[in-house]
C-alpha positions as CSV (number, residue, x, y, z in Angstrom):
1,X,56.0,-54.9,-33.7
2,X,54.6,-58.5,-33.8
3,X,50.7,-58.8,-34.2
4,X,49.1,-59.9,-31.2
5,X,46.5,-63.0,-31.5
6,X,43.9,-61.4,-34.4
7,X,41.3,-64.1,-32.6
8,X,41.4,-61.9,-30.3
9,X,40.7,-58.4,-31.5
10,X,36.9,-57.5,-32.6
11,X,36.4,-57.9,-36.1
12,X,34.9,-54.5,-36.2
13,X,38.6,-52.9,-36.1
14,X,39.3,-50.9,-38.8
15,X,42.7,-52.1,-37.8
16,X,42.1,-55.8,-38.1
17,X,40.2,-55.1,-41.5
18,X,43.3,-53.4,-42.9
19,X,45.6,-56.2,-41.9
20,X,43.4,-59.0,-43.7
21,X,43.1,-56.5,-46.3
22,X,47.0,-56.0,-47.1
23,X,47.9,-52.8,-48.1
24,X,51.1,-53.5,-50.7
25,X,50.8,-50.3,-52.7
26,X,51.6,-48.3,-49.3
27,X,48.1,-47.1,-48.7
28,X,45.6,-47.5,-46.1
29,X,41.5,-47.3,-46.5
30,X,40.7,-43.4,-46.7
31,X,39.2,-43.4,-43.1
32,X,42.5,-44.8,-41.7
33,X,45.1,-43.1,-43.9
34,X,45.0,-39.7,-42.3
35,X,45.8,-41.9,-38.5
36,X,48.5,-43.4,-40.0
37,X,50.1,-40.3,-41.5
38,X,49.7,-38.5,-38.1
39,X,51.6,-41.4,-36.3
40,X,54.4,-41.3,-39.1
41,X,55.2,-38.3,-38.5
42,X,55.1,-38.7,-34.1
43,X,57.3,-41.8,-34.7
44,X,59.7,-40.0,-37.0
45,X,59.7,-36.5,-35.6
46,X,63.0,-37.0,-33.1
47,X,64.5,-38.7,-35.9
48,X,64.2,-35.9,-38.3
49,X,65.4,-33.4,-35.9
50,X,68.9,-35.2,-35.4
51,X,68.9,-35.8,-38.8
52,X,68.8,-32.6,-40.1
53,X,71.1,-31.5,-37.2
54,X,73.8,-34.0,-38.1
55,X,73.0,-32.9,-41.9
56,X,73.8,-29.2,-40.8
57,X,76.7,-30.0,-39.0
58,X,77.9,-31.9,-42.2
59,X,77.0,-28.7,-44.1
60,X,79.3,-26.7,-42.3
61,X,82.5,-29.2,-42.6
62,X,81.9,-29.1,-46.5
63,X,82.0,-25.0,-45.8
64,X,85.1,-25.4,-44.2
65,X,87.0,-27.6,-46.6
66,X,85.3,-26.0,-49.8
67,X,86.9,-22.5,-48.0
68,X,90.6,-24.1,-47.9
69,X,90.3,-26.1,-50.9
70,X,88.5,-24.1,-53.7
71,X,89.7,-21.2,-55.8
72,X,87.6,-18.0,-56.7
73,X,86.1,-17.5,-57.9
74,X,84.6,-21.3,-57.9
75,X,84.8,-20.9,-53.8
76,X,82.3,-17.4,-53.7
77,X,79.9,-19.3,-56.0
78,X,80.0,-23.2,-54.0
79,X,79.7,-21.2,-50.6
80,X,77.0,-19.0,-51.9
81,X,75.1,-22.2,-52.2
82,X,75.6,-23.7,-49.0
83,X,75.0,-21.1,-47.2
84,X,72.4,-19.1,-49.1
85,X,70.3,-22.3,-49.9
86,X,71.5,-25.5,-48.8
87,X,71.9,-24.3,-44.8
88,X,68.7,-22.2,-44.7
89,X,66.9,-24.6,-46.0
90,X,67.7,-27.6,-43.8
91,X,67.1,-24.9,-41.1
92,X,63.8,-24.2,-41.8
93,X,63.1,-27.9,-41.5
94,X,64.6,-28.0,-38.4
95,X,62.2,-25.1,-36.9
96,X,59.4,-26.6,-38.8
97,X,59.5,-29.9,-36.4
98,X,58.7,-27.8,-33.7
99,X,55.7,-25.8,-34.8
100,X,53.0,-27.8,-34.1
101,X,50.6,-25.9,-36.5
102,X,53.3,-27.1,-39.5
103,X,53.4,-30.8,-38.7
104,X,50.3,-31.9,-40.9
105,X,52.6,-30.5,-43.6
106,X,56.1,-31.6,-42.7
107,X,56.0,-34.3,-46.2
108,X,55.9,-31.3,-48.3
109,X,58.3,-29.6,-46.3
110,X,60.3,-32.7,-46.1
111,X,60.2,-33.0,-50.1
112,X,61.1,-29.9,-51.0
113,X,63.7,-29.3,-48.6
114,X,65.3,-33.0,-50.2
115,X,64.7,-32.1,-53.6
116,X,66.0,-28.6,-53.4
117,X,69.0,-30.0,-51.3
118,X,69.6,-32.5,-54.1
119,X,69.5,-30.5,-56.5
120,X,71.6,-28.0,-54.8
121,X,74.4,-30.6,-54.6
122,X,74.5,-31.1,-58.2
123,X,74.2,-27.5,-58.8
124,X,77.8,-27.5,-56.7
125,X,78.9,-30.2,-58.9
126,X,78.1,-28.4,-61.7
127,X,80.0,-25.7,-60.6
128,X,82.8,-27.4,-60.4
129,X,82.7,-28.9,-63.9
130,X,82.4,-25.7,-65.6
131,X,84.8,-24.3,-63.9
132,X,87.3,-27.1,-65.0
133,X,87.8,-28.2,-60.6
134,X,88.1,-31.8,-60.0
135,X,84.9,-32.5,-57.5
136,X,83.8,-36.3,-56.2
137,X,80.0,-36.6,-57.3
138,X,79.9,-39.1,-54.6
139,X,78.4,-36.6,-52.7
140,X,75.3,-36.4,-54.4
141,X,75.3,-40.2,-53.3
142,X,75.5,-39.3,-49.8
143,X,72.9,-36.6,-49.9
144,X,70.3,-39.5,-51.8
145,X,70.7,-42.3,-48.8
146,X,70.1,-39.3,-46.6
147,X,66.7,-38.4,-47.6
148,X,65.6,-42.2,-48.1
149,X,66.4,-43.5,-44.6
150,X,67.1,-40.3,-42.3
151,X,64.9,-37.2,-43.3
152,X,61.6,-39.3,-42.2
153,X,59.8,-39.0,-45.9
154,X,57.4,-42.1,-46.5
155,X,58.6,-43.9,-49.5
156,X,56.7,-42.7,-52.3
157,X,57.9,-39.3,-51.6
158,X,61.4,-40.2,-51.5
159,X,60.9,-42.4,-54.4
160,X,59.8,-39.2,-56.4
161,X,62.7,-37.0,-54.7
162,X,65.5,-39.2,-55.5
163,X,64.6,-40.1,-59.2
164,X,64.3,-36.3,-59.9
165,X,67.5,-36.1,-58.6
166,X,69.1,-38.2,-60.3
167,X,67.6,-37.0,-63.5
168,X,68.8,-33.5,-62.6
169,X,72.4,-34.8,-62.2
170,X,72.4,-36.3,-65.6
171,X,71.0,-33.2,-67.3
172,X,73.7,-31.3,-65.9
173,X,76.4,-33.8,-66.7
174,X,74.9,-33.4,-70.2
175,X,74.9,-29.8,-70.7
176,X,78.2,-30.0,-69.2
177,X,79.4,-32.3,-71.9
178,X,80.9,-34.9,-69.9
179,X,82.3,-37.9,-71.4
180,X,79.6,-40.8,-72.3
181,X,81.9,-43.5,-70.7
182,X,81.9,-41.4,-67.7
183,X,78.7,-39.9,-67.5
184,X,77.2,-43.8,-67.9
185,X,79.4,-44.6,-64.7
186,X,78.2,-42.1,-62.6
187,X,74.9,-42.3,-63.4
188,X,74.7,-46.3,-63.0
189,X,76.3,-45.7,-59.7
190,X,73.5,-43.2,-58.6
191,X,70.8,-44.9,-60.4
192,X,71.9,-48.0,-58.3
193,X,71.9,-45.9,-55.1
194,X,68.3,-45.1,-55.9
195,X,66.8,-48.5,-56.3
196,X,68.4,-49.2,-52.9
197,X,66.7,-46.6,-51.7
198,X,63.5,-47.2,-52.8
199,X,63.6,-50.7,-51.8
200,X,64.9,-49.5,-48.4
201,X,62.4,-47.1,-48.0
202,X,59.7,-49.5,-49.1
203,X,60.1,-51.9,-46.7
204,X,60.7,-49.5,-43.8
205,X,57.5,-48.0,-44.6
206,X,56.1,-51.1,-44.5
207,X,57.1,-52.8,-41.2
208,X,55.8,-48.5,-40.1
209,X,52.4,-49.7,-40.9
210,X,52.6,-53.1,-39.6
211,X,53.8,-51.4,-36.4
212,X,51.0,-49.2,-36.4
213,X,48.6,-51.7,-37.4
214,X,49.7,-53.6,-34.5
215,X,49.4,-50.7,-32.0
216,X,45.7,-50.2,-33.3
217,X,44.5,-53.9,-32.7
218,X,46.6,-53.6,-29.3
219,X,45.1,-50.8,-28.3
220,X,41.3,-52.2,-29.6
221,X,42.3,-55.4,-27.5
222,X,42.3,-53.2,-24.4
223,X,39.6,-50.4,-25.0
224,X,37.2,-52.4,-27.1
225,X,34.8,-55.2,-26.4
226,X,35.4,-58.2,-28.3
227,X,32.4,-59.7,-29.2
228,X,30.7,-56.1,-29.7
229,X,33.1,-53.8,-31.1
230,X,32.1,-51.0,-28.5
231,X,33.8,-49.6,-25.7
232,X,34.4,-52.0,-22.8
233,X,33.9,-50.7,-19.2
234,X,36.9,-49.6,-18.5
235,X,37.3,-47.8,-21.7
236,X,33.4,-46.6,-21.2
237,X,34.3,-45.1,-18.0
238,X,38.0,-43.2,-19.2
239,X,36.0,-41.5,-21.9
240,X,32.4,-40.5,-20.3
241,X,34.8,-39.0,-17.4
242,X,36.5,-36.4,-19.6
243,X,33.2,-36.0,-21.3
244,X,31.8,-35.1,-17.6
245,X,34.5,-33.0,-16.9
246,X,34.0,-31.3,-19.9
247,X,30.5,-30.4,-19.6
248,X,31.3,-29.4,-16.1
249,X,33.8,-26.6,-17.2
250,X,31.3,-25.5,-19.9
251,X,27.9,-26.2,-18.4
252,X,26.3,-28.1,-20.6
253,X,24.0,-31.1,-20.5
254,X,25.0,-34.3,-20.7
255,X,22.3,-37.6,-21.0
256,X,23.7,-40.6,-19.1
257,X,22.1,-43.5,-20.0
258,X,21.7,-47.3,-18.9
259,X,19.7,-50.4,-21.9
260,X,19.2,-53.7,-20.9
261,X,18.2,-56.5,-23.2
262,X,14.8,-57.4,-22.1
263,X,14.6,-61.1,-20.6
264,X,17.9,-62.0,-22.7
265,X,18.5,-64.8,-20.0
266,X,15.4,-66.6,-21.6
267,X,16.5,-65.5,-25.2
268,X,20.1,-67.4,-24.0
269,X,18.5,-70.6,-22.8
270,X,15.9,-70.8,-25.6
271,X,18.0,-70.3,-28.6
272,X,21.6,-70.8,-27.9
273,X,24.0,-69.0,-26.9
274,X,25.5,-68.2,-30.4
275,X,22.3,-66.5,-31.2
276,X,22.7,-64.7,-27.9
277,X,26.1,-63.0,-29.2
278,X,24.8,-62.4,-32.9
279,X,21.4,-60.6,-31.1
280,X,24.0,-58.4,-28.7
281,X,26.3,-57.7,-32.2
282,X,23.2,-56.3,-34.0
283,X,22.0,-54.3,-31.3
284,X,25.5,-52.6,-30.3
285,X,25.4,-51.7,-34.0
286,X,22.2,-50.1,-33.8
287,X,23.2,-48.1,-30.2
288,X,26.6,-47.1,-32.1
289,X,25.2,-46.0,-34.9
290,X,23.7,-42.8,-32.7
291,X,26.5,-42.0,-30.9
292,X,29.1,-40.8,-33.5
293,X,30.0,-37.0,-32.7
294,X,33.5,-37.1,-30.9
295,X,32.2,-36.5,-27.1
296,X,29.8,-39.4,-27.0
297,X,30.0,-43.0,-26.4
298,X,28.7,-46.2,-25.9
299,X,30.1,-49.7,-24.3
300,X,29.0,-53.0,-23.4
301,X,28.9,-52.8,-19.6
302,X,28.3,-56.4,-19.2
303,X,26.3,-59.0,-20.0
304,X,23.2,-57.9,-22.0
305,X,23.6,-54.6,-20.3
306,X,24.7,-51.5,-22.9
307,X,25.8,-48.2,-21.3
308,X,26.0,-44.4,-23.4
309,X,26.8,-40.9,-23.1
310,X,25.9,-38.1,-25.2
311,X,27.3,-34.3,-25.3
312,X,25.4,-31.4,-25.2
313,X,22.1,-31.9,-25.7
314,X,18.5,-31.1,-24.9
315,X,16.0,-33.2,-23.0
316,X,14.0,-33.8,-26.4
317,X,16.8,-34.2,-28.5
318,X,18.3,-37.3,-26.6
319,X,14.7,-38.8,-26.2
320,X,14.7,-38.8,-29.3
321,X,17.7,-40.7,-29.9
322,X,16.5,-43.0,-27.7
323,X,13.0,-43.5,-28.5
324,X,15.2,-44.4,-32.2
325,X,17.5,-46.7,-30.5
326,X,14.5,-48.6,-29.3
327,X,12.7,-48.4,-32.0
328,X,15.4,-49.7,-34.4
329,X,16.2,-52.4,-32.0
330,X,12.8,-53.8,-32.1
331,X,13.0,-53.2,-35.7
332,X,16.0,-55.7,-36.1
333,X,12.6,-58.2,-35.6
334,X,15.0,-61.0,-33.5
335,X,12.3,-63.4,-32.5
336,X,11.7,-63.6,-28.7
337,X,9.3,-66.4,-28.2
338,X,9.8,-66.4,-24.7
339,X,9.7,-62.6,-23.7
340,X,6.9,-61.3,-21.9
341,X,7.0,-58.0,-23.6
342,X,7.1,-58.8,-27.6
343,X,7.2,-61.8,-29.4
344,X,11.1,-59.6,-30.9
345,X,13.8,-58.4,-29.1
346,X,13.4,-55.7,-27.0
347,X,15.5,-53.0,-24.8
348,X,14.5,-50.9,-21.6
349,X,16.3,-47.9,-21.7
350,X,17.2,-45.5,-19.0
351,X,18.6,-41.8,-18.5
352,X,19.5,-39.5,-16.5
353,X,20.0,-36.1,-17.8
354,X,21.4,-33.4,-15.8
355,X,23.7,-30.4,-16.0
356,X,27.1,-31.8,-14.2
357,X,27.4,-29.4,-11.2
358,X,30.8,-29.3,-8.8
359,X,29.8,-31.5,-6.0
360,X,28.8,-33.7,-8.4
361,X,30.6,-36.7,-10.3
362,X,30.3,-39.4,-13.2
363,X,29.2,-41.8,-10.5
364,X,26.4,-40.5,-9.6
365,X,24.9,-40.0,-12.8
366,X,25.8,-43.5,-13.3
367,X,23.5,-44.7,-10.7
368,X,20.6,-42.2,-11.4
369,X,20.9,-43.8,-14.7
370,X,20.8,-47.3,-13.7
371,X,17.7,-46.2,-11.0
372,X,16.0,-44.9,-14.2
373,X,16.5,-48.7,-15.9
374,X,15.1,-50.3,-13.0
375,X,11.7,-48.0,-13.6
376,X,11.8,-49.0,-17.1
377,X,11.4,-52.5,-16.5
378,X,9.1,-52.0,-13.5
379,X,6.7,-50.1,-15.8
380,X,6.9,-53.1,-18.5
381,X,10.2,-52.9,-20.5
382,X,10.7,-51.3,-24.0
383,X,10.8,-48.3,-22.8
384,X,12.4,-45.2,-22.1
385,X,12.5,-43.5,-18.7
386,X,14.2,-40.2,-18.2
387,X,15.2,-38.9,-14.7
388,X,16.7,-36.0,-13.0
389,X,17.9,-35.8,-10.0
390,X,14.8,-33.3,-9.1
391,X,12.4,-36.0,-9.9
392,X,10.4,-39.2,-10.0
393,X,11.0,-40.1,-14.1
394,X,8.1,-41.0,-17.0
395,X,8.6,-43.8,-19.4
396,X,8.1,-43.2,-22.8
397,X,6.9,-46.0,-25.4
């Protein structure tokens, strides 16, 4: 996937950080690893599960022809492995795609299953050796592209698979006592195969994390404000609506709340409007800062104009996050020469808390909210007002 315009995205984005960052060993920062691992394994799931199908299906011809082909009492012992290990084991991959509690694990699952298959295959090989039956060791080959490019493991994993692997083919060949002239043949042929591999599987895994590098600033070009790094409106109103229907279904509180910049339009024309963004920056960091559990969150509605919901909590408890937002705002100590309020930047803050009820929705809350920012400013800005909808508000200071 190509990058989209980076002057574009905020430079908040953990995504856009990574990117500038580089990530050549294959490894993201620790608080967007685990996001990348889960989308590796979405993007590769489907894949996986006709791999190992197709793989199975393989399986069985080799069954088929090993039947017609071998003699006992090489053919017992070769069919004992495919169908005892080999089979079962690729099966239990297969059923493992589509448990969703086993999908955080499917790597390791992955792994073993390719090691234990690879090693399986040379076990055959073996077989064959020691019981004097001519048997292509291509196949081992075969089985080593398979878990590079088709069985979905990120490269490091299959990096480690296909070298153990291959050293497990060249012990056997060993204790076997195959020819030197031979055995250096073979293994140049399957130490070859694995450098293709791991420089195959490198640089798909790669262009993965590019792709899902690019789907995070994509998807912070359209959720997230640029200048801010918050929530934009839109994005604002998707979340606090399954927040509210949330707190509906378990009736619990929710605090909807409205800030305003106080007298920004004189902070604009006073000191630029490049001070304007980097005031609006700082405070969306402090407002973001105490809204961090996973059913809150905050936006830039517009302007100078910051909206919030939080989750679940009491009257005092989200005054007092607010009373802090305030306070820490004014704490930033942005010079305001012009305000009427401070000689620093200020905010007026309201809220409307209120248990959701049925006949009620977001939008109304919304508007109580916004009602309870107008009262802030009537009663002199920097301050909090709290409303309900069963009465008239108090600021606090």
């Amino acid at each position: 996937m190509t990058l989209p315009r980076l002057a574009w995205a905020s430079e908040d984005s953990p995504y856009l950080r990574q990117h500038q960052q580089g990530f050549r060993w294959l490894r993201f920062a620790p608080s967007l690893e685990p996001a990348y691992r889960r989308y590796h394994a979405e993007v590769f799931l489907r894949r996986v599960r006709w791999a190992v199908m197709v793989a199975m299906v393989i399986g069985l011809l080799f069954v088929v022809m090993d039947a017609l082909s071998m003699p006992d009492p090489l053919r017992k012992q070769v069919l004992l492995v495919r169908m005892c290990a080999l089979q079962p084991t690729l099966l239990l991959v297969w059923v493992a795609t589509y448990q969703r509690a086993w999908r955080d694990h499917l790597q390791w699952i992955g792994a073993l299953a390719a090691l234990g298959c690879g090693l399986g295959v040379t076990a055959i090989i073996g077989l064959a050796r020691y019981h004097a039956y001519t048997l292509p060791y291509e196949g081992i080959i075969l089985g080593t592209v398979f878990f590079y490019f088709l069985a979905g493991l990120r490269a490091v994993t299959a990096v480690i698979c296909g070298w153990l692997v291959f050293l497990g083919y060249v012990l056997m060949e060993l204790s076997i006592g195959m020819a030197g002239e031979v055995l250096l043949s073979n293994a140049l042929f399957l130490a070859l195969a694995n450098v293709v591999g791991s420089v195959g599987s490198y640089s798909l895994e790669y262009a993965t994390r590019q792709s899902f590098l690019a789907h995070g600033i994509l998807q912070d070009l359209a959720e997230k404000d640029y200048l801010t790094g918050l929530f934009n409106r839109r994005a604002f109103t998707e979340c606090a609506e399954r927040s509210w229907k949330q707190a509906q279904r378990d009736q619990l509180p929710v605090g909807m709340v409205m800030m305003d910049v106080d007298f920004f339009k004189r902070y604009n024309d006073h000191y630029g409007h490049a001070a304007g963004d980097e005031a609006l920056r700082q405070i969306a960091r402090v407002i973001d800062t105490h809204a961090r559990r996973p059913l809150d969150c905050t936006a830039r509605y517009g302007g100078e104009e910051f909206v919030g919901l939080w989750y679940g909590l009491d009257e005092a408890q989200m005054l007092a996050i607010l009373q802090d937002i305030r306070q820490d705002t004014e704490a930033l100590g942005l010079s305001h020469a012009y305000s009427d309020t401070a000689s620093v930047v200020t905010l007026s803050i309201g809220m409307a808390y209120l248990t959701p009820q049925p006949q009620q929705c977001f939008a109304d809350a919304l508007q109580l909210a916004d009602a309870a920012l107008y009262q802030a400013k009537q009663q002199g800005h920097n301050c909090v007002v709290s409303r309900s909808f069963a009465d008239q508000g108090h600021a606090l200071r």
